[in-house]
ZAKE-206388 format. One record per residue (C-alpha): x, y, z; residue number from 1. Coordinates in pm, whole numbers. Layout:
<sites>
<x=X | y=Y | z=Z | k=NUM>
...
</sites>
This chain:
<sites>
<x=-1949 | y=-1107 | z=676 | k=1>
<x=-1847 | y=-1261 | z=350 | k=2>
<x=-2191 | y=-1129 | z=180 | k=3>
<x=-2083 | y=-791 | z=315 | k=4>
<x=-1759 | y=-803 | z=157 | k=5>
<x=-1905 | y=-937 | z=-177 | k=6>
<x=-2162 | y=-622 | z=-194 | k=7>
<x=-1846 | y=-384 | z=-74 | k=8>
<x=-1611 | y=-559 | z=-382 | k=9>
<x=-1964 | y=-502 | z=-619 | k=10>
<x=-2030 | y=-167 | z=-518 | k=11>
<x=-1649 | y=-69 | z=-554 | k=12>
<x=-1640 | y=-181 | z=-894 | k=13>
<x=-1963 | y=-43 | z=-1014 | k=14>
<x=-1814 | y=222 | z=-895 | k=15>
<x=-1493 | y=276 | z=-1060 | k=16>
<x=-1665 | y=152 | z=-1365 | k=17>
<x=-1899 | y=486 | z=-1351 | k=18>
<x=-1638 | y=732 | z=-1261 | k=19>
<x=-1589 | y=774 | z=-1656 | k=20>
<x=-1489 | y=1148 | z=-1684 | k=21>
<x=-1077 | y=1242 | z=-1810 | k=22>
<x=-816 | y=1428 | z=-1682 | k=23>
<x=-855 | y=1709 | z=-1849 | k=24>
<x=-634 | y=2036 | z=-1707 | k=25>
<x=-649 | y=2362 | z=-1892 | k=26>
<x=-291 | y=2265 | z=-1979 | k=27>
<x=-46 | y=2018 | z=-1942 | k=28>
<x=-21 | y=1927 | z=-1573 | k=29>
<x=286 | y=1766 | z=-1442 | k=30>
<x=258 | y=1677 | z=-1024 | k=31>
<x=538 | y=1525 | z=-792 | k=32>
<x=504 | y=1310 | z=-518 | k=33>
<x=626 | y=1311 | z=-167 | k=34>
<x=986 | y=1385 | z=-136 | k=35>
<x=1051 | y=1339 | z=164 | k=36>
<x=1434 | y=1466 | z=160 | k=37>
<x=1547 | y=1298 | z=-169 | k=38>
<x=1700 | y=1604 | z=-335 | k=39>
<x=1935 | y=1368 | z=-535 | k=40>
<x=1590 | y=1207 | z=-674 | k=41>
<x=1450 | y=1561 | z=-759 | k=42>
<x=1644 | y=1676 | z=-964 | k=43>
<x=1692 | y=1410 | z=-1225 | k=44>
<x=1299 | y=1391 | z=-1229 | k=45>
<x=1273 | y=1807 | z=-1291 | k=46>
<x=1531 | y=1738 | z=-1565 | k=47>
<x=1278 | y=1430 | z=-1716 | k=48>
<x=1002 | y=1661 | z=-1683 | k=49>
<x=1146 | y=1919 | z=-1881 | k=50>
<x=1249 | y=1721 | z=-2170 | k=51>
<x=924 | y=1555 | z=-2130 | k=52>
<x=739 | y=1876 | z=-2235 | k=53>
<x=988 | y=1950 | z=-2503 | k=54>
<x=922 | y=2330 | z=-2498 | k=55>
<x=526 | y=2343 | z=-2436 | k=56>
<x=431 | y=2567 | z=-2160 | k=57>
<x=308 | y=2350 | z=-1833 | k=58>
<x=220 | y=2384 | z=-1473 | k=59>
<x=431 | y=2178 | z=-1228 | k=60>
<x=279 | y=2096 | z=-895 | k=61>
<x=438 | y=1970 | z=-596 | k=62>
<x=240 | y=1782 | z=-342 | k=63>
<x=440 | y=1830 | z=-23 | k=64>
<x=636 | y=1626 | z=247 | k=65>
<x=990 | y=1731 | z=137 | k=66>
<x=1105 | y=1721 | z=466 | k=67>
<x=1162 | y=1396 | z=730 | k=68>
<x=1270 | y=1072 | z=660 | k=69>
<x=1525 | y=1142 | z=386 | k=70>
<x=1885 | y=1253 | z=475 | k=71>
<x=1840 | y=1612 | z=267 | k=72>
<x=1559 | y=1815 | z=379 | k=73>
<x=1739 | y=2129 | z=326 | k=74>
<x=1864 | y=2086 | z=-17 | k=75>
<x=1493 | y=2006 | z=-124 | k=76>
<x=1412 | y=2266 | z=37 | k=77>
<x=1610 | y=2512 | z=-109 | k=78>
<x=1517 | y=2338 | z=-454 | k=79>
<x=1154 | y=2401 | z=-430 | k=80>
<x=1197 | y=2744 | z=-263 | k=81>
<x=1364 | y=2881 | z=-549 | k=82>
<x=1144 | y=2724 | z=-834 | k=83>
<x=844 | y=2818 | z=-660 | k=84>
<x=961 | y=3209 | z=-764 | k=85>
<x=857 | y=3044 | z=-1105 | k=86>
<x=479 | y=3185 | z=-1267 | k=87>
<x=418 | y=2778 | z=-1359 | k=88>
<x=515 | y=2610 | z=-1019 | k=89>
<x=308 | y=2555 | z=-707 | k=90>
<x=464 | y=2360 | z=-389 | k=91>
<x=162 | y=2257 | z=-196 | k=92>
<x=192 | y=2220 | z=161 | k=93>
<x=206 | y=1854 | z=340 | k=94>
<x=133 | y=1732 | z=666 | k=95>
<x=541 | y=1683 | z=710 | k=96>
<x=570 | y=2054 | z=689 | k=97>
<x=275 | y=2132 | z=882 | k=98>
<x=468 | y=1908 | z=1205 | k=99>
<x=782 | y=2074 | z=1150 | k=100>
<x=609 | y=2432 | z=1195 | k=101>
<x=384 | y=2286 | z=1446 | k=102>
<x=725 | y=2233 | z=1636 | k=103>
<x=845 | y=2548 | z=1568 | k=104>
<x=495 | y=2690 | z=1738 | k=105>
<x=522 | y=2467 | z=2039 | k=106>
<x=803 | y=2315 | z=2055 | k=107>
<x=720 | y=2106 | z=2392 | k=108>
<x=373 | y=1967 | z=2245 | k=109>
<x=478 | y=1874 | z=1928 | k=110>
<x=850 | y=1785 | z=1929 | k=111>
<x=808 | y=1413 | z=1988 | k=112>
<x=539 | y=1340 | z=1761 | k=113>
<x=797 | y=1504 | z=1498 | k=114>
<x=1058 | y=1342 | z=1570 | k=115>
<x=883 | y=1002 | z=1584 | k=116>
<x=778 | y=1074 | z=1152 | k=117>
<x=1141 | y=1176 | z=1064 | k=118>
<x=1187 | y=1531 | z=1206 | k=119>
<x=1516 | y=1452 | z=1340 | k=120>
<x=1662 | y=1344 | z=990 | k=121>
<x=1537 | y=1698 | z=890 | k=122>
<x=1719 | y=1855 | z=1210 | k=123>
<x=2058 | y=1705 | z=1130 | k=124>
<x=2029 | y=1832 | z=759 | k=125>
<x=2009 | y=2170 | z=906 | k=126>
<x=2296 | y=2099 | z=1134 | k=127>
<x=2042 | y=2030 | z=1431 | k=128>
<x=2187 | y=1800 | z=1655 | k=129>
<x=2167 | y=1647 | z=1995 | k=130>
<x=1753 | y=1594 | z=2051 | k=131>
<x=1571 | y=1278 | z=2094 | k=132>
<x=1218 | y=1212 | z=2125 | k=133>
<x=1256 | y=1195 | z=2493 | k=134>
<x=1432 | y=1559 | z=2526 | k=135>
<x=1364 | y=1796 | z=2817 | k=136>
<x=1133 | y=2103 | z=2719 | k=137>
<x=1444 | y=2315 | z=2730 | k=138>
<x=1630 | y=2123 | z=2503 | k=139>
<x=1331 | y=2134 | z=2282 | k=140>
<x=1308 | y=2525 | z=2280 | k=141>
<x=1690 | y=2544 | z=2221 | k=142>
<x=1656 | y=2328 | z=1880 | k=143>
<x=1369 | y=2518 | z=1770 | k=144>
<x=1574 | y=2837 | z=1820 | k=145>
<x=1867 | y=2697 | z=1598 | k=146>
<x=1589 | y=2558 | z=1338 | k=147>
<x=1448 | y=2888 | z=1300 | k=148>
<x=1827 | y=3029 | z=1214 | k=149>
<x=1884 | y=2754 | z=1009 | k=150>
<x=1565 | y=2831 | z=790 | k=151>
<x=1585 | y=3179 | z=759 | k=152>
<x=1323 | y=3298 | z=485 | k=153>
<x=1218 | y=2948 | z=419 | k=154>
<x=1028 | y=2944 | z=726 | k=155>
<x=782 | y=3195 | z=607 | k=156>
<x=782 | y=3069 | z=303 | k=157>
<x=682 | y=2705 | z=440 | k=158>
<x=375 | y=2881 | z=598 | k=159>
<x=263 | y=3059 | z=297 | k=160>
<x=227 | y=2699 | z=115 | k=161>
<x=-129 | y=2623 | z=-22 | k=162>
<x=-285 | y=2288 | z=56 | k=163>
<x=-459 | y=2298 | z=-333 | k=164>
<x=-410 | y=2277 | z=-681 | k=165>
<x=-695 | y=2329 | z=-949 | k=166>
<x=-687 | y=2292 | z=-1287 | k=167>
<x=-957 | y=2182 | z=-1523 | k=168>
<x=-1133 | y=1893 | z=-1355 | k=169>
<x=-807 | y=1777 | z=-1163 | k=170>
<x=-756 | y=1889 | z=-807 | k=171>
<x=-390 | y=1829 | z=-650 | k=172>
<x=-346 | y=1799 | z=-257 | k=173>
<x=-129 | y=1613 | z=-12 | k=174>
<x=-351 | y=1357 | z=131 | k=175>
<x=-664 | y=1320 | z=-9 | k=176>
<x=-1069 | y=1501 | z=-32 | k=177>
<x=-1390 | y=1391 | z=164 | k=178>
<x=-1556 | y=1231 | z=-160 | k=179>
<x=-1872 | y=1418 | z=-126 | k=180>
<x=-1728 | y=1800 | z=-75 | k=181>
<x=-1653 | y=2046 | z=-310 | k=182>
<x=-1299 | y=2086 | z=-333 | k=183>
<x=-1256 | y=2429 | z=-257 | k=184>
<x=-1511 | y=2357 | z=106 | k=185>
<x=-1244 | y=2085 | z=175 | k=186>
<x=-1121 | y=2136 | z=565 | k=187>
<x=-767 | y=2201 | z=598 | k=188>
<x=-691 | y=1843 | z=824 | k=189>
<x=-864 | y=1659 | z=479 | k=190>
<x=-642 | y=1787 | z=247 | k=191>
<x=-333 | y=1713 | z=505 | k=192>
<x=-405 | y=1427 | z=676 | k=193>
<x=-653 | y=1260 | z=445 | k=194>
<x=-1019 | y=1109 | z=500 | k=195>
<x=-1166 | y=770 | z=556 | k=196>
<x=-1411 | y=775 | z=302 | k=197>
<x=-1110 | y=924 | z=21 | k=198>
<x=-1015 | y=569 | z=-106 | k=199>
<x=-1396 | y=378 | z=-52 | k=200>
<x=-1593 | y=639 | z=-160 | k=201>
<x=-1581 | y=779 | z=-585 | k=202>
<x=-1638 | y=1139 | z=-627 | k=203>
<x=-1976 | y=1196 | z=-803 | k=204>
<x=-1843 | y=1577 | z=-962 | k=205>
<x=-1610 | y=1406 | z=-1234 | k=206>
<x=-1313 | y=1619 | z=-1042 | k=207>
<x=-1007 | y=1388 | z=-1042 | k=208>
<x=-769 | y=1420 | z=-731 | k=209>
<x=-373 | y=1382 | z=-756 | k=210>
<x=-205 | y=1273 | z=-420 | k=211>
<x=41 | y=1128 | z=-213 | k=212>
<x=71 | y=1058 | z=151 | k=213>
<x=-35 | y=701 | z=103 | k=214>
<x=269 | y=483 | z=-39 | k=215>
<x=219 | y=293 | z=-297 | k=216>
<x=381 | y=5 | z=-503 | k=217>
<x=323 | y=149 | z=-835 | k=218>
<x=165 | y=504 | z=-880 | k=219>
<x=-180 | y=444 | z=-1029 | k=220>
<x=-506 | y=614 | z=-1150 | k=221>
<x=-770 | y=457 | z=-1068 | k=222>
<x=-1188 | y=593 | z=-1010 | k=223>
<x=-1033 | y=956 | z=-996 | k=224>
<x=-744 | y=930 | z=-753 | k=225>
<x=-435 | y=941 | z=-908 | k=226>
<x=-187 | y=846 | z=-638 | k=227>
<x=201 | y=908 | z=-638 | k=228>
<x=353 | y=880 | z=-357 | k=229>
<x=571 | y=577 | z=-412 | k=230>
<x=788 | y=580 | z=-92 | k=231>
<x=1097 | y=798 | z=-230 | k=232>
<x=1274 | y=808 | z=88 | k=233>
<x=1288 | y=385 | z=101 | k=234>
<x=1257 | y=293 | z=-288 | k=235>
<x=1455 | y=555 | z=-436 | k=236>
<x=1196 | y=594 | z=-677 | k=237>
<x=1017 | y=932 | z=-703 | k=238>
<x=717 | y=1004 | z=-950 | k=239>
<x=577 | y=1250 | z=-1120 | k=240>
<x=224 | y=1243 | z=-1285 | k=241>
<x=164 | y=1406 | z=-1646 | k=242>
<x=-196 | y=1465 | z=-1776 | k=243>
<x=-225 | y=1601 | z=-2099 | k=244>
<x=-595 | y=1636 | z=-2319 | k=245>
<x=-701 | y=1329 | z=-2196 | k=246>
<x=-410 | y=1124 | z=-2158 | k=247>
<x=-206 | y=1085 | z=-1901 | k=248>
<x=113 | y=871 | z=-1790 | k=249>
<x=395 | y=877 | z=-1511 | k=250>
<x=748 | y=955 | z=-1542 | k=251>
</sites>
């Protein structure tokens, strides 16, 4: 077992150590991790970005879960939905959103899993009230009837979210890519929900991929993942990735 785990620690860093190719986006690329209702967070890091850019043109990217967990689902929400209607900003889709339309769908089936990853913080910040995970399938079909008011045209909108982001040799998605797939053959549930093989495994196509899902400490790049979800909802601190001609840094 321990020679095992030497060869795994060898191979890892011969690995990272070969994944040499840069960031390199046809222009400057700014990304945002997961949200996850922090609208006070949001928009003191959209303000950083601007001034960060300092009048160059840019593409902002989103990576999804803006709803759950966080007290204001709506007001992020209603954030995004209205930048979006800008030519340089793409809200991906994350597997937050996907649950919370899953619910709408089938109420029932997917309620409690929902509510057990923060759907009934999102709920109450639509003015949602009086579910548990434990609610009868009527009760259920009543709060997805008053979601469905609440959200209006952002429903639609939440469906017509993309799960992808290319630009350059950077790809953006929620959770993560099967190492050896081409991006654009990636299966919805990968891009979502992630893949076992996304954080052992170094992409042999030089593409780099920008995430979140995955909390960590510090964001980081590191063998082409570039990871920045940094727990928002708990830390208070929300990231943004910028790559620029090569360099990049987070903000």
């Amino acid at each position: 077992m321990i020679q095992f785990f030497r060869q795994f620690l060898a191979k890892n860093r011969s690995d990272i150590q070969n994944f040499t190719a840069k960031a390199l986006p046809e222009r400057p690329l700014y990304a945002i991790g997961d949200i996850h209702g922090r609208n006070d967070l949001l928009g003191p890091l959209l303000t950083k970005i601007e001034t960060h850019a300092n009048g160059t043109p840019y593409d902002l990217v989103t990576v999804g879960d803006y709803v759950d967990r966080g007290e204001d689902a709506s007001g992020v929400l209603s954030c995004l939905q209205s930048l979006s209607d800008l030519p340089h900003v793409t809200c991906l889709m994350g597997n937050h959103e996907r649950m919370l339309l899953d619910f709408i769908d089938d109420p029932a089936k997917n309620g409690r899993r929902w509510f057990r990853n923060g759907g009934l913080q999102t709920l109450a910040s639509f003015g949602v009230g009086g579910l548990t995970e434990n609610a009868r399938p009527e009760a259920m079909a009543l709060g997805k009837d008053q979601l469905l008011e609440a959200l209006g045209d952002l429903e639609p909108w939440l469906r017509a979210r993309p799960l992808c982001f290319q630009s350059g040799n950077i790809a953006v998605v929620h959770a993560g890519a099967k190492p050896n797939l081409p991006i654009a053959e990636q299966p919805d549930k990968t891009l979502l929900w992630g893949h076992p093989a996304f954080f052992r495994e170094v992409r042999g196509d030089g593409i780099w991929v920008i995430h979140g899902h995955t909390i960590v400490e510090t964001a980081r790049a590191e063998a082409g993942r570039i990871s920045i979800d940094t727990g928002a909802y708990a830390t208070g601190k929300l990231t943004a990735v910028v790559c620029d001609g090569g360099h990049m840094g987070f903000l």
